[in-house]
N, C-alpha and C positions, 0 to 999 in steps of 0.2 A: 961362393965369393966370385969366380970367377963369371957365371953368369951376370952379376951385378955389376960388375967392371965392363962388359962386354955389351950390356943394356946402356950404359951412361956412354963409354965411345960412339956409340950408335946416335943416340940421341945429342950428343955435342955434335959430332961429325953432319948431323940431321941441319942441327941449329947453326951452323959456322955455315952450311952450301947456303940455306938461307938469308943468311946475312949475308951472304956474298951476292947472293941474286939483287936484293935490295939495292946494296952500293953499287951494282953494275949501272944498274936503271937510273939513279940520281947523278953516276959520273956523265952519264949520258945526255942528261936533259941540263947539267949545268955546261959542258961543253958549245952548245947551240949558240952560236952569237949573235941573237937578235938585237935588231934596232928599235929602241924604245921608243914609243910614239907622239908627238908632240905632246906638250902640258896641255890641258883643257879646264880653262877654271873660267867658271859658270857665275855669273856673281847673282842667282839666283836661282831655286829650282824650274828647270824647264819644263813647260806644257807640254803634256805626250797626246799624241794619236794613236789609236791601238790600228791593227793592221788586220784586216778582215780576216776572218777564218785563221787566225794565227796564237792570239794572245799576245803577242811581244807589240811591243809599243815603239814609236821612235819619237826625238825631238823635231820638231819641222822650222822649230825658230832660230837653227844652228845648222852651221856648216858643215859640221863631220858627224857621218857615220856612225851614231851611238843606239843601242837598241836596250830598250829593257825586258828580260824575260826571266819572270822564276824566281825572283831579287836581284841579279846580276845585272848590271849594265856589260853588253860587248860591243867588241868597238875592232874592225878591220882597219891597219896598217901597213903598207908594204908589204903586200901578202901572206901579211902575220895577222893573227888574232889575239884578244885584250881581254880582258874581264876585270871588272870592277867590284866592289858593292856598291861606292856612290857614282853619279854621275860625273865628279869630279877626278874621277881616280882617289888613289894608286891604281893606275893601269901592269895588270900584272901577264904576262907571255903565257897563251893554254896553246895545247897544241890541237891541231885542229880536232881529233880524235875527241875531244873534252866539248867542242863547241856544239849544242845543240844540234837537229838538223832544222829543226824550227828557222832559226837565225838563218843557218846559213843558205836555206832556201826562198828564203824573202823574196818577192816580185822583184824584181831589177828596178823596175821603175817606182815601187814604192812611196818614195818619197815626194815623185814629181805626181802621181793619182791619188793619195792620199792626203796630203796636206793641208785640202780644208776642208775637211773632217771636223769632228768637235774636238776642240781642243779640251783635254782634262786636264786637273790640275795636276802636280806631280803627286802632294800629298793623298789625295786619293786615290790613286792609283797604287802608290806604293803601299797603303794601310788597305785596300782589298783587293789584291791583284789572285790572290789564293783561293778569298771566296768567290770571286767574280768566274775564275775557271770552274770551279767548282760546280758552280749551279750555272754553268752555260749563259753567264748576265748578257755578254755581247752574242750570243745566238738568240735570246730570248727579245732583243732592241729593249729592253726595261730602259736604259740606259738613255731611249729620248726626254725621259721624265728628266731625267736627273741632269739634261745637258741646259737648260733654264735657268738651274741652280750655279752650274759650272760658270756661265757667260756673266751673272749675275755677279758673284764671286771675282771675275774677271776686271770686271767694268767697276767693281769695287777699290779693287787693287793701283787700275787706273788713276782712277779719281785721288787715291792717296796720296800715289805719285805724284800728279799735277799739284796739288796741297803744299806735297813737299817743296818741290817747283817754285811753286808762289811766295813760298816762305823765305827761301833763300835769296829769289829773287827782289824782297820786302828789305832785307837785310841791307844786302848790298847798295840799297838806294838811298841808304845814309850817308850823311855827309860826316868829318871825320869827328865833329863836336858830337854823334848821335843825335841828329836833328833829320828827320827824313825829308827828300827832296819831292814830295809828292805833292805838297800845294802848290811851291815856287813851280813845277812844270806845268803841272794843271793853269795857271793863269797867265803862263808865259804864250 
C-alpha cells in the first residue's frame, strides 16, 4: 500500500511542477503590453506577387507590410510581429521566435523590385500555394503559362467594375419623375 501512495505523490507532485511550468509561460506572454497594429480592412481580396526564391507572397497594391506564407498572412508593427489567417486580420501578437525566417529575411527592398511582377490572383494563390511549393511551380517558371490566364481574369474583373460604373452612373441621371436626362442632353 504504501508503495502505491508513494507512486501517486510522485506522479501528482510530477503533474502539479508541470502545470506550474505551463502557467509560468502564459503569465509571461500575457504580461507583454503590445500595441495592436492598425485595422486593415481590404474591401477586396488583394493581388499578390510571390517573391523570388522565397514562396511568401506580398500585396503591392497596399501600403503596409502584409506577407503571405504557409496560410498565414504576417504583418510587421512597431517592432512587433502579426499573424493572421485572413488578409484582413484579426492581427494576433507572435513573438518573434514563432515568425518564420523566410518572412523575416525578405530582401529589404522587396517591394520596391518586385512589384511588377505578375500579379496573381489571391484566390489562386491561396487554393495552391502548398502544391505550388511542393513541386517547385515558381522554380519550375510553369507559371508564365498560367500569367495570360491571371491578366485575363484581371481585365475581366475590370470591365465589371466599369459596368458597375456605368450603371450607377445610368441611374443617377434620372430626373426625380424616373424619366432619364439622356436625350434632353444629347440635343441640348
Amino acid at each position: 500500500m504504501g508503495k502505491k501512495i508513494c507512486i501517486t505523490l510522485c506522479i501528482s507532485l510530477f503533474l502539479f511542477m508541470l502545470t506550474g511550468r505551463s502557467m509560468a509561460g502564459v503569465n509571461v506572454n500575457i504580461g507583454i503590453n503590445v500595441p495592436p497594429p492598425p485595422a486593415l480592412v481590404l474591401p477586396a481580396p488583394p493581388e499578390l506577387v510571390v517573391i523570388p526564391n522565397t514562396y511568401a507572397y506580398f500585396a503591392p497594391g497596399i501600403d503596409v507590410d502584409i506577407v503571405f506564407y504557409h496560410g498565414y498572412w504576417y504583418r510587421p508593427h512597431a517592432g512587433y510581429w502579426y499573424r493572421a489567417r485572413s488578409y484582413n486580420g484579426p492581427w494576433n501578437y507572435i513573438v518573434i521566435d514563432r515568425v518564420p525566417r523566410t518572412v523575416i529575411h525578405l530582401p529589404p527592398d522587396y517591394r520596391r523590385s518586385y512589384h511588377d511582377r505578375p500579379h496573381i490572383p489571391y484566390g489562386h494563390v491561396h487554393k495552391n500555394w502548398k502544391s505550388w511549393e511542393r513541386n517547385k511551380y515558381w522554380d519550375k517558371r510553369q507559371w508564365k503559362y498560367d500569367e495570360r490566364e491571371w491578366k485575363h481574369e484581371r481585365k475581366e474583373r475590370r470591365h465589371d467594375a466599369k459596368e458597375r460604373h456605368r450603371g450607377s452612373r445610368e441611374r443617377y441621371k434620372e430626373d426625380k419623375y424616373g424619366h432619364k436626362d439622356r436625350h434632353r442632353n444629347s440635343h441640348d
